[in-house]
C-alpha positions in Angstrom: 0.0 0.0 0.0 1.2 3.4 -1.1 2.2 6.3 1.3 0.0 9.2 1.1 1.9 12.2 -0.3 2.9 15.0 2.5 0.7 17.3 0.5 -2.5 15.0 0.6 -1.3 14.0 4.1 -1.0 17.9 5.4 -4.5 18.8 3.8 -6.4 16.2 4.9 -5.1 17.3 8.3 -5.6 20.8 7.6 -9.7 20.1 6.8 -10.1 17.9 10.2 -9.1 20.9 11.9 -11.3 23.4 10.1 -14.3 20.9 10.7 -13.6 21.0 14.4 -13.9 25.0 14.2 -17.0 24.9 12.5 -19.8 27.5 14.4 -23.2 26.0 14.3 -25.7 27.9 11.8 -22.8 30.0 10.8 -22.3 27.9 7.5 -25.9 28.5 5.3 -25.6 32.4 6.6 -22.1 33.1 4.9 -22.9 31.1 1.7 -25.9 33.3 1.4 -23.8 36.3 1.5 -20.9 35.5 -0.6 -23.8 34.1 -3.1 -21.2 31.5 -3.1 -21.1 28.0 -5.4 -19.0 26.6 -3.1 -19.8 24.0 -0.1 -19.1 25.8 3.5 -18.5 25.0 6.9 -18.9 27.7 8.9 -15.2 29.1 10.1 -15.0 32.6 10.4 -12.1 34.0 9.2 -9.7 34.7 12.6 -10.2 30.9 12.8 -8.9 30.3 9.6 -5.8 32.9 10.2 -5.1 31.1 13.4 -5.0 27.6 12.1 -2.8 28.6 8.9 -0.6 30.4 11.2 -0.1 27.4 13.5 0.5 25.0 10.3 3.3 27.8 8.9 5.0 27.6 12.8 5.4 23.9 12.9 6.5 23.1 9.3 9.3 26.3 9.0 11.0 23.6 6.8 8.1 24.0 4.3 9.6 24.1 0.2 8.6 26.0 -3.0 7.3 23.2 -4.2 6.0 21.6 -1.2 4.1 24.9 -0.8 2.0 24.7 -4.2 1.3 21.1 -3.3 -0.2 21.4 -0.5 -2.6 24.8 -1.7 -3.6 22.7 -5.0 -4.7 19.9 -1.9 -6.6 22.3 -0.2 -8.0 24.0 -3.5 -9.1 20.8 -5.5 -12.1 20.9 -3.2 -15.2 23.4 -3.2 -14.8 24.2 0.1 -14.4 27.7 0.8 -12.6 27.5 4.1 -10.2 24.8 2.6 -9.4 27.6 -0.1 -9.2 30.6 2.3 -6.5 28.5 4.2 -4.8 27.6 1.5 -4.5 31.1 0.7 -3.4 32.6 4.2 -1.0 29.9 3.6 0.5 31.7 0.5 0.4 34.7 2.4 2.4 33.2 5.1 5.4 32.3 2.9 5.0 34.6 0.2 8.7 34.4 0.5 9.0 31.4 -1.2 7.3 32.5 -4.3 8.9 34.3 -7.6 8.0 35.9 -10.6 7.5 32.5 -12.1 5.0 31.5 -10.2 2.6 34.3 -10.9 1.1 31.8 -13.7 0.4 29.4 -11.0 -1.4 31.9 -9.1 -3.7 33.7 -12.5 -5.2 30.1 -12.1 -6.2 30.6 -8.7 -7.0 33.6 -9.5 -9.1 32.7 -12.4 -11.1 30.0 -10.7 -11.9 32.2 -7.6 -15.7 32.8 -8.0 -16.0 35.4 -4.8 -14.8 38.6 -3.8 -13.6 37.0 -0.2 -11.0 35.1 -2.3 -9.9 37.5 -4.8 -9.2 39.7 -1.3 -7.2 37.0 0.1 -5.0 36.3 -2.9 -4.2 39.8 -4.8 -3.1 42.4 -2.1 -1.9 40.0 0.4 0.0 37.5 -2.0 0.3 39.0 -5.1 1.0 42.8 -3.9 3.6 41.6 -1.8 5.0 39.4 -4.6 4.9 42.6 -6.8 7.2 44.9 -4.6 9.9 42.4 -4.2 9.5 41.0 -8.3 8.2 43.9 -10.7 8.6 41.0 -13.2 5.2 40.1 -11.9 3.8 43.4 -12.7 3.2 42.5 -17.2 0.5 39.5 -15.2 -0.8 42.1 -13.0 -1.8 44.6 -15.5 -3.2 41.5 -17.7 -5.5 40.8 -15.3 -6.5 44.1 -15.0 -7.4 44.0 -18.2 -9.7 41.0 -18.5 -13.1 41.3 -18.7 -13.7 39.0 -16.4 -14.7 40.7 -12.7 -12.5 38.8 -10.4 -9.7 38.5 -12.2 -10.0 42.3 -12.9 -10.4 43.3 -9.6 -7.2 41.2 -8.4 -5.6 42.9 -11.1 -6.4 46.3 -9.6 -6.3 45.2 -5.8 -2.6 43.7 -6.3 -1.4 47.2 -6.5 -3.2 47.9 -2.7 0.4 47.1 -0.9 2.6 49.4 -3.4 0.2 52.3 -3.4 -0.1 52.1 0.5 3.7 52.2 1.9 4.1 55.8 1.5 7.6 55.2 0.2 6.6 53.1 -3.1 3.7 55.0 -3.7 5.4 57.7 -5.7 7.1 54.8 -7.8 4.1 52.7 -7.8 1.0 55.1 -8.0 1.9 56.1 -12.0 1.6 52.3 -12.7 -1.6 52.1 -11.1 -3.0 55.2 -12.4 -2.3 53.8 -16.0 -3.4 50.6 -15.9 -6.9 52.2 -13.9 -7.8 54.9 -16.1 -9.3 52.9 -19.1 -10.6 51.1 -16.2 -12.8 53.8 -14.9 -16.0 53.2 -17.4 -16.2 49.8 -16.1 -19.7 49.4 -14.8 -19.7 46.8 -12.1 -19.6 47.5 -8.7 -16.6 45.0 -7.6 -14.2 46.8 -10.0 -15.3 50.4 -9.1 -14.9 49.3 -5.5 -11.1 47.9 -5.9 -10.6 50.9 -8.1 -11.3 53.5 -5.3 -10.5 51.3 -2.4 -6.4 51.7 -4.2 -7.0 55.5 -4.8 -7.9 55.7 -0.9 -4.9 54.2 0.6 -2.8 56.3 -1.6 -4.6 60.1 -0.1 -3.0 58.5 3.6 0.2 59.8 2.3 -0.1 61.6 -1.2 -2.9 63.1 -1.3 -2.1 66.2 -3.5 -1.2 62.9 -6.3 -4.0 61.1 -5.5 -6.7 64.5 -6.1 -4.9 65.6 -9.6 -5.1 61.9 -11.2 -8.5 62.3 -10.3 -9.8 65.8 -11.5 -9.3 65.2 -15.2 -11.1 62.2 -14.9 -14.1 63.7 -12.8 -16.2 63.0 -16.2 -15.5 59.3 -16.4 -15.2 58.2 -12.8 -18.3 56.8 -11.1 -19.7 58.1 -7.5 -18.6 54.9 -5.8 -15.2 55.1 -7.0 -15.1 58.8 -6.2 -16.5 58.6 -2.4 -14.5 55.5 -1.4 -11.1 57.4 -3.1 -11.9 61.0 -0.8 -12.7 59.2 2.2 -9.2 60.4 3.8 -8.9 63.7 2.1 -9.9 67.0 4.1 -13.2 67.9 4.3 -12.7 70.8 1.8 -10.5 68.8 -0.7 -12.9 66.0 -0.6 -16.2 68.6 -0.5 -14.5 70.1 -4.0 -14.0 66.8 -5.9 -17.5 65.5 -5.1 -19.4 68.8 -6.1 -17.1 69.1 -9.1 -18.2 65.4 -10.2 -21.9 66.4 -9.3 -21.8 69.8 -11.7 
């Protein structure tokens, strides 16, 4: 009789111990919300944080390769807190990803069907890939460019950790602002969201760059992606832009 691999082995492990953090009734209430395909269990997310963080502490030895085993274990079933932890798990050791590997994550990407996931894998995994490999930024702006709404909006969310560190931002904010602007017309509320959600971590720390990328583009921008990007500017800043988008 054959060995089970480590992958199989670790994820079958990894799925006992979601099951036993499973809250009663929680499980219909979040696939309802999500308007999720997949099946669910009922973790909430610090849960799912908590347990990926214990695997990641007791398996430092963890490979590359090793890594993407065990997250196409966890992903091969519709299970959306099996996903989620495979994720955090990528977010974990980042680290041991490159450039390479961005075609490896497109797929995940691509066969995310929620916003929760999209969330978990394009600022946390594939921003943080981005800053330390720009090779990974010709995927990024192809995703940002498909029609199809998740992968768009993890095109336009893995910019989120560039455009927040206040010292990448003046680097990174150009990028975004080009790959967002024929963006902008895009009807759909999960794009336009991602869109402004970006343009509002950047007015933490440039927000004299962040208001004159958007006043030319007043005429094109929608009023969700205008009121989530002024959030944090000053009142009379953020008073200007919205009236001037009104008129």
């Amino acid at each position: 009789m054959s060995a089970t691999p480590p992958a199989e082995f670790h994820a079958q492990a990894l799925r006992t111990a979601l099951d036993r953090h499973a809250v009663p009734g929680r499980a219909a209430g979040e696939k309802r919300y999500l308007r999720s395909d997949l099946d669910h269990i009922g973790v909430p997310l610090p849960a799912l944080r908590k347990l990926a963080r214990s695997f990641v502490r007791g398996h430092r030895e963890l490979t590359h390769d090793e890594l993407l085993a065990l997250v196409v274990a966890l992903w091969k079933r519709p299970v959306h807190e099996a996903r989620s932890v495979a994720l955090i798990l990528l977010d974990h050791r980042v680290d041991l990803l490159r450039t390479e590997d961005t075609g490896f994550l497109e797929r995940l990407l691509r066969d995310c069907g929620t916003w929760a996931h999209v969330d978990l894998l394009a600022p946390f995994v594939v921003g943080r890939l981005l800053l330390r490999e720009p090779g990974a930024l010709g995927a990024v702006r192809r995703w940002a460019a498909d029609e199809r709404q998740w992968v768009r909006r993890g095109g336009v969310l893995s910019f989120l950790p560039a455009v927040r560190q206040e010292a990448q931002c003046p680097h990174w904010f150009p990028v975004f602002g080009e790959v967002a602007d024929p963006l902008l017309t895009d009807d759909r509320f999960f794009v336009r969201k991602a869109i402004g959600w970006v343009l509002r971590e950047g007015t933490g720390h440039h927000p004299r760059q962040v208001a004159d990328w958007l006043e030319p583009r007043l005429d094109r921008v929608s009023g969700l992606t205008l009121r989530e990007a002024v959030r944090r500017l000053d009142e009379r800043e953020r008073r200007r832009l919205l009236a001037a988008h009104h008129a």
